[in-house]
ChimeraX commands (.cxc) that place a marker at each C-alpha (Angstrom):
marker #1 position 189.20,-30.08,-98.04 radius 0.5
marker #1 position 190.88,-32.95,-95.51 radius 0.5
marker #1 position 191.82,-35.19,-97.97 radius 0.5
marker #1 position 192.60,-37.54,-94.86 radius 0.5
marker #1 position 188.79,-38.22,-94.11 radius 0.5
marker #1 position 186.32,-39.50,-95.98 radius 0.5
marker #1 position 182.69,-40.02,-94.30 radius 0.5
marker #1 position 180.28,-42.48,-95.00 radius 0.5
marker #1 position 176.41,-42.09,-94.59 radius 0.5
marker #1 position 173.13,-43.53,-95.46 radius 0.5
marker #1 position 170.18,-41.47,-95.46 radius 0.5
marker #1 position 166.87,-43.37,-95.92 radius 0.5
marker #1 position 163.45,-41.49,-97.42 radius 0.5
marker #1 position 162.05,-40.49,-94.57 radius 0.5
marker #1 position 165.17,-38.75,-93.37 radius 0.5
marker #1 position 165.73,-37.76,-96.63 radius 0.5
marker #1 position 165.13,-33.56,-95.79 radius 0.5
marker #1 position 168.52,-33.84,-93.34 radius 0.5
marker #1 position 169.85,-33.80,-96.64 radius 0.5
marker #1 position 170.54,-30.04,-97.36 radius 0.5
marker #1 position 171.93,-30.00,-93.64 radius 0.5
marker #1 position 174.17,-32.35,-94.21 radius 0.5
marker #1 position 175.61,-31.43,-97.48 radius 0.5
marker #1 position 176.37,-27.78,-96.20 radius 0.5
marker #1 position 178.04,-29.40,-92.91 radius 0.5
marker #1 position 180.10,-31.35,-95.49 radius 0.5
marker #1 position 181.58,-28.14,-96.83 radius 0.5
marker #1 position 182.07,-26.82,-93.49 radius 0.5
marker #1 position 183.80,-29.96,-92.40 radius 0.5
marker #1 position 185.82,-30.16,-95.79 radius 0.5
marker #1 position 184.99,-34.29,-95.55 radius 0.5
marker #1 position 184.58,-35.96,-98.98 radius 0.5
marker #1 position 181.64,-38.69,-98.77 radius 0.5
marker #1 position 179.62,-41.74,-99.85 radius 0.5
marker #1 position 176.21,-42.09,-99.03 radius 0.5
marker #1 position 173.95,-44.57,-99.28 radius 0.5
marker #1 position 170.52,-43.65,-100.21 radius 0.5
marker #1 position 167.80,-45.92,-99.32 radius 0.5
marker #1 position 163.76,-45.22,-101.26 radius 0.5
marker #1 position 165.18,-41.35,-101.27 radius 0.5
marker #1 position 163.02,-39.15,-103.93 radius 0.5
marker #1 position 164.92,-38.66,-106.90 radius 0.5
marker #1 position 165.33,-35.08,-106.12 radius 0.5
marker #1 position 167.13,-35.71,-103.32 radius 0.5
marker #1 position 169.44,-38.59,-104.92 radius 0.5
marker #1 position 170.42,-36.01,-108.19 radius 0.5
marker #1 position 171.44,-33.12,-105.29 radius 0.5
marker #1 position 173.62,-35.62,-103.15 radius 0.5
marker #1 position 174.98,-36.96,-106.35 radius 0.5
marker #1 position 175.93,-33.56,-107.74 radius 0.5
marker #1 position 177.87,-32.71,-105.11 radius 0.5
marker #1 position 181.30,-31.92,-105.48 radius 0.5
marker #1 position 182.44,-33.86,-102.29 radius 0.5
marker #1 position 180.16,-37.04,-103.62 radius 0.5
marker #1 position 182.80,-40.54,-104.06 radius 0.5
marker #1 position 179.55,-41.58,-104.97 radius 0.5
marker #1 position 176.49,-43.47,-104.02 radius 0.5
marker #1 position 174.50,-46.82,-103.81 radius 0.5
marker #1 position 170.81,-47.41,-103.72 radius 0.5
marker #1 position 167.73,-48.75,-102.71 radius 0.5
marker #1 position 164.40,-48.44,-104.43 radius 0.5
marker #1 position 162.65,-51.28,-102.89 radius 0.5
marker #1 position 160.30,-50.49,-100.97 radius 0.5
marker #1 position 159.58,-54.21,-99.39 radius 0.5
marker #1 position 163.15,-54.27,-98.31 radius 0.5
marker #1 position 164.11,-52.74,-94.90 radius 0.5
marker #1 position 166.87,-50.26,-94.52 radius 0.5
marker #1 position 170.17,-52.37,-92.70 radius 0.5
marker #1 position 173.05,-50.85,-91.19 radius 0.5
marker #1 position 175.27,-53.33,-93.51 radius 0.5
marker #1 position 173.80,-51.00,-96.23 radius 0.5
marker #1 position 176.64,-48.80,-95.67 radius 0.5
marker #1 position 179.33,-51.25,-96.30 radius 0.5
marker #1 position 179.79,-50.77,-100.05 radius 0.5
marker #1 position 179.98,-46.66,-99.17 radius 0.5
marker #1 position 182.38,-47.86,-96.17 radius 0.5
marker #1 position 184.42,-49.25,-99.47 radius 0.5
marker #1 position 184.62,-46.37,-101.54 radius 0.5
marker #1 position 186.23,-44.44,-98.78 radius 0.5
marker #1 position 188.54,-47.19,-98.30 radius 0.5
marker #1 position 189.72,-46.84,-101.91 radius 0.5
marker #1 position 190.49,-43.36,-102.20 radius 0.5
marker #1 position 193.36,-43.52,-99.91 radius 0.5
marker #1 position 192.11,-41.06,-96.97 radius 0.5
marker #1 position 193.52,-42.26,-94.08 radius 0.5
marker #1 position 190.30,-42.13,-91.96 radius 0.5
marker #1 position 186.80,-43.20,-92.56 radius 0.5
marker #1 position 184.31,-41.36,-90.87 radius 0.5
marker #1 position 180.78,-42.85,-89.81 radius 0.5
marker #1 position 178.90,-40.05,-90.19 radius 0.5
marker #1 position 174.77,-40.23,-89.84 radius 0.5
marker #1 position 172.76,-38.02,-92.26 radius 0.5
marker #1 position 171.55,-35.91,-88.92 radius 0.5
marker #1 position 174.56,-35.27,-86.80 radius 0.5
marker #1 position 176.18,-31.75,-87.26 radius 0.5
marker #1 position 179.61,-31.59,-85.50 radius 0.5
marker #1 position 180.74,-29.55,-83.08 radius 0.5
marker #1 position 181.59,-25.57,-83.85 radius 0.5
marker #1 position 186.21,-26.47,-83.98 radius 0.5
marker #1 position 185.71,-29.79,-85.48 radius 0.5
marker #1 position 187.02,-28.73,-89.05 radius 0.5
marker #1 position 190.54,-27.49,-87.13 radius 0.5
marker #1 position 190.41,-30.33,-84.90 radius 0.5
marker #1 position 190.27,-32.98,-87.92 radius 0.5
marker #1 position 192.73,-31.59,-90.08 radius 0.5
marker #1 position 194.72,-32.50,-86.87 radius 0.5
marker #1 position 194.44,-36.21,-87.80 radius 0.5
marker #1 position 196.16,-35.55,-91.11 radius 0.5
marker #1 position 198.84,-38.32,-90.70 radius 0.5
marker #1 position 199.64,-37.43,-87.18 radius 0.5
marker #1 position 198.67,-40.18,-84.96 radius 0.5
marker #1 position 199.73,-43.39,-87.26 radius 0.5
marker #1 position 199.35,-45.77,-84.46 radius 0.5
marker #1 position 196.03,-45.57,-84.19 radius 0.5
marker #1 position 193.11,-47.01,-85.68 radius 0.5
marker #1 position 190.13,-45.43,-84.11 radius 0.5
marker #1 position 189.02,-42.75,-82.67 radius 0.5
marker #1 position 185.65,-41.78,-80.63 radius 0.5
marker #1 position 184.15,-38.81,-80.25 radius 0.5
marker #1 position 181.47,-37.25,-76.88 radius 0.5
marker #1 position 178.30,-37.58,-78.52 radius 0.5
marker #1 position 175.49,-35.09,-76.83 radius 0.5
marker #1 position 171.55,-36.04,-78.41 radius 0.5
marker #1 position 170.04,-32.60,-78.88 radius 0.5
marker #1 position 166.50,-32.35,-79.50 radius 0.5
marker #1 position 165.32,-28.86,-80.74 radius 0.5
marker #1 position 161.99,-27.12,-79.83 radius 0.5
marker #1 position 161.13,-24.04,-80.39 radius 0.5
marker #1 position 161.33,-22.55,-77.30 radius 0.5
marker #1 position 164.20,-24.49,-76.00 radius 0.5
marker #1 position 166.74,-27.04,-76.79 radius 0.5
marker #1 position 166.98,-30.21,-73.90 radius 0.5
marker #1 position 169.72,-32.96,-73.94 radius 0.5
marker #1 position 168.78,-36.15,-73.54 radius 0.5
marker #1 position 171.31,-36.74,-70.01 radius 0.5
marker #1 position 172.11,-40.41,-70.78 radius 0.5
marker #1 position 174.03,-39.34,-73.85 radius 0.5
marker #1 position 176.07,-36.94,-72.29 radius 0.5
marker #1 position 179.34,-38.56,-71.53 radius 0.5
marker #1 position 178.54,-41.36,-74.24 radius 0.5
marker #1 position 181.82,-41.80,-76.61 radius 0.5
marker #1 position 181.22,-43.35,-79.94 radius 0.5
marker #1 position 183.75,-44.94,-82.44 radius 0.5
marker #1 position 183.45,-42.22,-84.99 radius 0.5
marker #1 position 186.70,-42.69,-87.21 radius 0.5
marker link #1:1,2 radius 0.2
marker link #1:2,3 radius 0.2
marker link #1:3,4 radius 0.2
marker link #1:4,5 radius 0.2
marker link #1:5,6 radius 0.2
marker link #1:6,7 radius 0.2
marker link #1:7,8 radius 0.2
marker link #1:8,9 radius 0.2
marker link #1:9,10 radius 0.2
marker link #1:10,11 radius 0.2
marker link #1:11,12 radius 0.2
marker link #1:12,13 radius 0.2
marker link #1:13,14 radius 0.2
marker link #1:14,15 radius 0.2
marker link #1:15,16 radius 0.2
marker link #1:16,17 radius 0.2
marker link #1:17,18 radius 0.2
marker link #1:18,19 radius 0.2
marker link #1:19,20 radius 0.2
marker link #1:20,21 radius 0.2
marker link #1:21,22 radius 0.2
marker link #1:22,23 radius 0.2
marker link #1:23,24 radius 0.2
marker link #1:24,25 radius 0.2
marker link #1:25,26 radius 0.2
marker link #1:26,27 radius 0.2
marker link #1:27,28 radius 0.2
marker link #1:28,29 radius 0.2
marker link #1:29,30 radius 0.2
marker link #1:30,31 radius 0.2
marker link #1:31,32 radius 0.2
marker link #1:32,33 radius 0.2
marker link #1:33,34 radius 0.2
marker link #1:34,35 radius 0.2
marker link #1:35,36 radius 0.2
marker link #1:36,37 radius 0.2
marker link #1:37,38 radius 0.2
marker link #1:38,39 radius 0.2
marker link #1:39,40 radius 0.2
marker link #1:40,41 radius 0.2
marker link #1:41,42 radius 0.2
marker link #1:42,43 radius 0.2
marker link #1:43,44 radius 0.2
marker link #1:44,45 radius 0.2
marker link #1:45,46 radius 0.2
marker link #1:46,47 radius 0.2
marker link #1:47,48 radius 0.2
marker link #1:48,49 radius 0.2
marker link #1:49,50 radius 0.2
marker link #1:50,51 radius 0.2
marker link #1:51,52 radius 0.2
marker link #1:52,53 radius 0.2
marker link #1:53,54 radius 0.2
marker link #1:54,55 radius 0.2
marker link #1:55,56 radius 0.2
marker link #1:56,57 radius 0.2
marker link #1:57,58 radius 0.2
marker link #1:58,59 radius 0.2
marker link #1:59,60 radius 0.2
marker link #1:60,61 radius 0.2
marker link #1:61,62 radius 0.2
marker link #1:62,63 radius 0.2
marker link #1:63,64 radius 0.2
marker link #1:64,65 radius 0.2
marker link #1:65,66 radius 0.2
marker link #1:66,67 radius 0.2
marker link #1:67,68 radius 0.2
marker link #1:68,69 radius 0.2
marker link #1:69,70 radius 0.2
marker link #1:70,71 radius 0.2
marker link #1:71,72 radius 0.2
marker link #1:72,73 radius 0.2
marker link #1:73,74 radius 0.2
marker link #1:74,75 radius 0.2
marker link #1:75,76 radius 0.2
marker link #1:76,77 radius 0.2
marker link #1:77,78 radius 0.2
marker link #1:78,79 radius 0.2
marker link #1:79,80 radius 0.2
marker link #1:80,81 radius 0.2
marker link #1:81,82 radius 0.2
marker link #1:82,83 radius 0.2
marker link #1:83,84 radius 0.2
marker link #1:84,85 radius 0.2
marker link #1:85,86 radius 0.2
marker link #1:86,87 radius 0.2
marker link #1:87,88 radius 0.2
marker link #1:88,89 radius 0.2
marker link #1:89,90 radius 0.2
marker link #1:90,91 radius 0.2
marker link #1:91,92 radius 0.2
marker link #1:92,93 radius 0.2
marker link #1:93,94 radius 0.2
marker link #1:94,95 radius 0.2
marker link #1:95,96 radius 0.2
marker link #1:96,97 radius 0.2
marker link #1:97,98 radius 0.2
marker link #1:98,99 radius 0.2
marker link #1:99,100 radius 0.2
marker link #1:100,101 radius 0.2
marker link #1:101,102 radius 0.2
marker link #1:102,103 radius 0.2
marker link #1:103,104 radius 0.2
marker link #1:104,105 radius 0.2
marker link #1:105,106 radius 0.2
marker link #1:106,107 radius 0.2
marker link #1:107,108 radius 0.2
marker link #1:108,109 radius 0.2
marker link #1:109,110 radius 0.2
marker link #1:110,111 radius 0.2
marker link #1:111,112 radius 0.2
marker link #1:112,113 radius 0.2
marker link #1:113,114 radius 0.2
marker link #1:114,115 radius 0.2
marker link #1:115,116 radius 0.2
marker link #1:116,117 radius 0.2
marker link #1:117,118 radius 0.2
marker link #1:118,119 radius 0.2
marker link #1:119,120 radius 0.2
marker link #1:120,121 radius 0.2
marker link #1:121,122 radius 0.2
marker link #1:122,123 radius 0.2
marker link #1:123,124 radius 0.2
marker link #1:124,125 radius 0.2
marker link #1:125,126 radius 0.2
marker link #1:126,127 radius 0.2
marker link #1:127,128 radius 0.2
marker link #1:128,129 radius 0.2
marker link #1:129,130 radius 0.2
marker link #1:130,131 radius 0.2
marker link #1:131,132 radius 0.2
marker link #1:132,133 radius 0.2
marker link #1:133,134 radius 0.2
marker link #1:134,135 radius 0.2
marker link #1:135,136 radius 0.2
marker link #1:136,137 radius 0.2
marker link #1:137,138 radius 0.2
marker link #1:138,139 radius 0.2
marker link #1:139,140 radius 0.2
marker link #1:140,141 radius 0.2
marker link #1:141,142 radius 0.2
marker link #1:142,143 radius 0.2
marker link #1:143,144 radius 0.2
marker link #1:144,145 radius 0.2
view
């Protein structure tokens, strides 16, 4: 586990089945979390809450209320309490790169002076006879930690 990392998510109903993804790419990674679950099917909030990387999770069951991105505040806050020194945005259907687990135990303490850090982002869409990249994201950088 990289107890210097702790990721943040949100993961609304309809993206709920990311879920299982996700979860296993948290073990790979090592990265405790905090998710935010927004109208998700109670099947789906007793897995994520069961996990053993789960800080835990907040909710919304309303289904008049749209999903916001300041939803993920209060998960943003449970990372910030458990003393990891990074706090890693994290969407419910990114998978990182192949390294990224050696790469981000890299970041345990080593780089003090800084305060964030961005990360290549490349939009795959799969098919089943190919994969294509969408070409505007391929040199995109986004604040990730």
């Amino acid at each position: 586990m990289i107890d210097s990392i702790c990721a943040y998510t949100s993961a609304c109903g309809e993206d709920s089945f990311w879920v299982p993804q996700y979860l296993a790419e948290a073990e790979r990674i090592g990265a405790r979390f905090a998710m935010h679950l927004d109208r998700c099917p109670e099947d789906v909030k007793r897995l994520v809450r069961g996990h053993p990387l789960c800080l835990g999770t907040t909710e919304n069951n309303d289904p008049q209320r749209d999903f916001s991105e300041k939803d993920r505040e209060t998960v943003f806050r449970m990372c910030e309490h458990t003393g990891a020194g990074w706090a890693l945005n994290w969407d419910i259907d990114e998978t990182w790169e192949t390294k990224a687990p050696e790469k981000l135990k890299h970041l345990t303490g080593t780089h003090p002076h800084y305060d964030l850090i961005r990360a290549v982002y490349l939009q795959l869409w799969g098919h089943p006879k190919f994969i294509r990249s969408d070409r505007d994201w391929l040199t995109r950088h986004r604040d990730k930690l």
